[in-house]
C-alpha positions as CSV (number, residue, x, y, z in Angstrom):
1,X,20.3,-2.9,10.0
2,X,21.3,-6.2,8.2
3,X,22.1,-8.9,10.6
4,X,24.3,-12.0,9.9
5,X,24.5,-14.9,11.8
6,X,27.2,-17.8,12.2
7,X,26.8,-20.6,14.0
8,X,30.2,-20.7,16.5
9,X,32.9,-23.0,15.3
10,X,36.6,-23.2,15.9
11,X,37.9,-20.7,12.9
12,X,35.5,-17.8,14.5
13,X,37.2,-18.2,18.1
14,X,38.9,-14.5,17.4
15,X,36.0,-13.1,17.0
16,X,34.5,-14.8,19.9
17,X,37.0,-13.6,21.8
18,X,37.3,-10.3,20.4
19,X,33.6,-9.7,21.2
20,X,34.0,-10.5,24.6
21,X,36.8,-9.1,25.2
22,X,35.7,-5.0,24.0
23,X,32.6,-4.9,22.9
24,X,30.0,-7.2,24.8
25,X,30.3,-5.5,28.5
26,X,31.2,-2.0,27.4
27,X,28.8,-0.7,29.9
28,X,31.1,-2.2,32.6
29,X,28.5,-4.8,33.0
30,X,28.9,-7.5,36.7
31,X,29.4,-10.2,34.0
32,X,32.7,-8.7,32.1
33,X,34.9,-11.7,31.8
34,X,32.6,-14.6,31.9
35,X,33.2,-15.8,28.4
36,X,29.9,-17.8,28.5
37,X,31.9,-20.6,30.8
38,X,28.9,-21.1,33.4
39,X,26.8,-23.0,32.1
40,X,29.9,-25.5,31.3
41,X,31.3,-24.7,35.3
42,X,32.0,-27.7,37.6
43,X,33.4,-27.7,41.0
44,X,36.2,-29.6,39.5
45,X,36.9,-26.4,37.6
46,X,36.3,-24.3,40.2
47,X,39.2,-26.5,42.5
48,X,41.6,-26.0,39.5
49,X,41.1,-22.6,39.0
50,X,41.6,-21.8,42.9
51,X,44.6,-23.7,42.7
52,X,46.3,-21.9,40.0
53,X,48.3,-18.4,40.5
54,X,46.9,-15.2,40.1
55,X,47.9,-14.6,36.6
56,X,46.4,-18.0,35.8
57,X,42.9,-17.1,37.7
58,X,42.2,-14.0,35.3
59,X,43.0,-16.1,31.9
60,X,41.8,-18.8,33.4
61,X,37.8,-18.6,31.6
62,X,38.9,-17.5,28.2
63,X,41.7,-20.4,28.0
64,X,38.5,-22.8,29.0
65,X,36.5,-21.3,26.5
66,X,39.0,-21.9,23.9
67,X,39.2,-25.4,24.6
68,X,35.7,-26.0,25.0
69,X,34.8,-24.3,21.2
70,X,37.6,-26.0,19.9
71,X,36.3,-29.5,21.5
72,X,33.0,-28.6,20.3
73,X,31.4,-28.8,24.0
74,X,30.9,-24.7,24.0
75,X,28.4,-23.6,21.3
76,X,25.7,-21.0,19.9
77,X,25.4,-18.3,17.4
78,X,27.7,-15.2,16.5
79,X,25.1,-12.1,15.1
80,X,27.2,-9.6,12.7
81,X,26.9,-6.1,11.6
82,X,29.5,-4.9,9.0
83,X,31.4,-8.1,9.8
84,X,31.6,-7.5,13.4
85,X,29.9,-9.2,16.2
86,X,26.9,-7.3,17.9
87,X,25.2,-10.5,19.7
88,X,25.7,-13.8,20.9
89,X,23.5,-16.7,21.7
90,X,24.6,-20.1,23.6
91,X,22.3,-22.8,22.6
92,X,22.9,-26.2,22.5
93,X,22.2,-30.0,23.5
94,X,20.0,-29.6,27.1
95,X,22.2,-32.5,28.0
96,X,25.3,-31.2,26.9
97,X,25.1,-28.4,30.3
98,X,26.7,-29.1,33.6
99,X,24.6,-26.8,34.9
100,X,21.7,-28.1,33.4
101,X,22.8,-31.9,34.8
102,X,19.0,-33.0,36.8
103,X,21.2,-33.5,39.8
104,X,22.1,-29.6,39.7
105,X,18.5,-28.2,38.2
106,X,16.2,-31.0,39.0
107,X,13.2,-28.0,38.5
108,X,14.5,-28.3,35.1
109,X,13.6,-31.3,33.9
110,X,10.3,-32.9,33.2
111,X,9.1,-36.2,32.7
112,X,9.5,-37.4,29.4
113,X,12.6,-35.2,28.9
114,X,14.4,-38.2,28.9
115,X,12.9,-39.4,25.5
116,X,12.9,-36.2,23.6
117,X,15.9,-34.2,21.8
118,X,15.8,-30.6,23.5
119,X,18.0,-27.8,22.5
120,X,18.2,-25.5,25.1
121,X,18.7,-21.9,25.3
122,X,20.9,-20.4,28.1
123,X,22.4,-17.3,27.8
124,X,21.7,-14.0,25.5
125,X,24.3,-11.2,25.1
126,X,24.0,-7.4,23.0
127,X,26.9,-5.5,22.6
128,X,25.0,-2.6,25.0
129,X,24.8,0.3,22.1
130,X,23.0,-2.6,19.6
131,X,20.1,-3.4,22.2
132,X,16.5,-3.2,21.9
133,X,17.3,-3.6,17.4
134,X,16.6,-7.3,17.3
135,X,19.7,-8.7,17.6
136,X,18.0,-11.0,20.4
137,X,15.0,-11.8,17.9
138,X,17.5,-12.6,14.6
139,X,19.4,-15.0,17.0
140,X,16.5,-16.7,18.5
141,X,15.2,-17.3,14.5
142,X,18.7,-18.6,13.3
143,X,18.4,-21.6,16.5
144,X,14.8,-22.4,15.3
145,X,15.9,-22.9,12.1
146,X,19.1,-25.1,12.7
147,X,17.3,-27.0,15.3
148,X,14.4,-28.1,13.2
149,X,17.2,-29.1,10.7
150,X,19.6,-31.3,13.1
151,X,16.4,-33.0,14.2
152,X,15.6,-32.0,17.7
153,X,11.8,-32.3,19.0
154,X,12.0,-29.0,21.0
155,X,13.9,-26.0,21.5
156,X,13.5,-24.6,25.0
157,X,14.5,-21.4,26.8
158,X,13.9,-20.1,30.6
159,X,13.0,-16.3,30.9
160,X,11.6,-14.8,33.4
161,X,8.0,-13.8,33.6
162,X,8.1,-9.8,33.4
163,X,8.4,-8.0,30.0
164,X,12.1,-7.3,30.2
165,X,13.0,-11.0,31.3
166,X,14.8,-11.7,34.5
167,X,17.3,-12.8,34.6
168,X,17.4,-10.5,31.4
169,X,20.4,-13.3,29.8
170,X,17.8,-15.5,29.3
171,X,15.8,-13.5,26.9
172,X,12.0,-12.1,27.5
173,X,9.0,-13.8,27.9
174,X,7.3,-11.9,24.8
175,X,9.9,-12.5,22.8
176,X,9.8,-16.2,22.6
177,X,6.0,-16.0,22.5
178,X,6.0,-14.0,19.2
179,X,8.4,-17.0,17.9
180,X,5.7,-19.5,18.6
181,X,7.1,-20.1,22.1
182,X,4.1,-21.7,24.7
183,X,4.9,-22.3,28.9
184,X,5.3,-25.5,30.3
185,X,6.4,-25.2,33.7
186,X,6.9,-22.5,36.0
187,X,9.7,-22.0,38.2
188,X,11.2,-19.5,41.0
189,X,12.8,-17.4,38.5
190,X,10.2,-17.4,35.4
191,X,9.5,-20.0,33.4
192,X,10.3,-22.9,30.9
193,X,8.8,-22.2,27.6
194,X,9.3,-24.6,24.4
195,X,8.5,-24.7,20.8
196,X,8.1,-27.8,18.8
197,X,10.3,-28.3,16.0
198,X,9.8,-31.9,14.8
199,X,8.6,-31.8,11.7
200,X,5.0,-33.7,11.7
C-alpha cells in the first residue's frame, strides 16, 4: 500500500474535516467528534462552549478546529491512500500545547527543556479498517524528517509501556524504539521517549 503524507495546512481543512467526520471513528469509537481540539482545550473554552446553545455545543470543536488550522496553532500530518486520508498525526511545538503548559503537566517537563527545541507528539489516529499497515510508522517517519529540517533538537512522544501503547493515541512503545526512539522519564501512564534530531 503506498502511503502519502501532507503536512496539515489551511487548503487541506476539507479533508481534515472530511476524515473526521466519516472515516476516522467508524468503529463508533468514545472519541467520535473530538477533532484533535484537546490538546489545544482551555477552561476558557470550556466556559464558552457551556455557554453557548445546544446547536452551538455539537459544532462547537470543529468550528475551533477550523480556526485553529487556519491560525496555524492546530498542526500535524494527513497519511493518504488513493488520495484519501487513512491517518493522522498531531505533532507540533511542545510549547505550542495548552495541555502540555508545565503548570498543567509539570511530569512533563524536564530540566533543560527550557533550552532545547522539542517537537512533541500527542495524538495518533487510523481510519479503524487501515490499522496495524503502518499508517502509524509512515507518519511517525514524515515528523522525523520535517523536524530535523525546521531545526528542533528533539522530537518527543509519550506512549505507554505495554506493546499496544496505552493510551493507544499516543502510539507504542516499540514503535518509537524501532525509529531510534530511547526513554527518558517515566511517568503514571508510560513514558517520555525522545530522539535527537540536531544535526551534529
Amino acid at each position: 500500500m503506498k502511503i502519502e503524507v501532507k503536512k496539515l495546512s489551511p487548503r487541506l481543512i476539507d479533508d481534515y474535516l472530511d476524515f473526521f467526520e466519516n472515516h476516522a471513528f467508524s468503529d463508533g469509537s468514545e472519541f467520535a467528534g473530538c477533532y484533535c481540539v484537546w490538546y489545544h482545550w482551555t477552561e476558557e473554552l470550556e466556559n464558552q462552549r457551556a455557554q453557548s446553545n445546544e446547536d452551538e455545543k455539537a459544532s462547537f470543536k470543529k468550528h475551533l478546529a477550523v480556526k485553529l488550522i487556519q491560525e496555524g496553532t492546530l498542526n500535524g500530518y494527513l497519511a493518504y491512500s488513493k488520495g484519501k486520508v487513512i491517518g493522522w498525526c498531531n505533532a507540533d511545538h511542545k510549547q505550542h500545547y495548552d495541555r502540555l503548559d508545565p503548570k498543567n503537566a509539570p511530569e512533563l517537563w524536564l530540566t533543560q527543556d527550557g533550552n532545547q527545541k522539542v517537537l512533541s507528539i500527542v495524538c495518533y489516529l487510523v481510519k479503524p479498517e487501515m490499522r496495524g499497515k503502518g499508517v502509524a510508522t509512515e507518519l511517525l517517519k514524515a515528523v522525523c524528517k520535517d523536524a530535523q529540517e525546521r531545526g528542533f533538537d528533539y522530537i518527543e512522544a509519550y506512549p505507554g509501556t505495554n506493546d499496544d501503547g496505552t493510551p493507544h493515541y499516543h502510539g507504542n512503545f516499540s514503535m518509537y524504539e524501532k525509529q531510534g526512539f530511547y526513554p527518558v522519564q517515566q511517568t503514571q501512564e508510560g513514558a517520555i521517549v525522545r530522539k535527537n534530531v540536531k544535526e551534529k
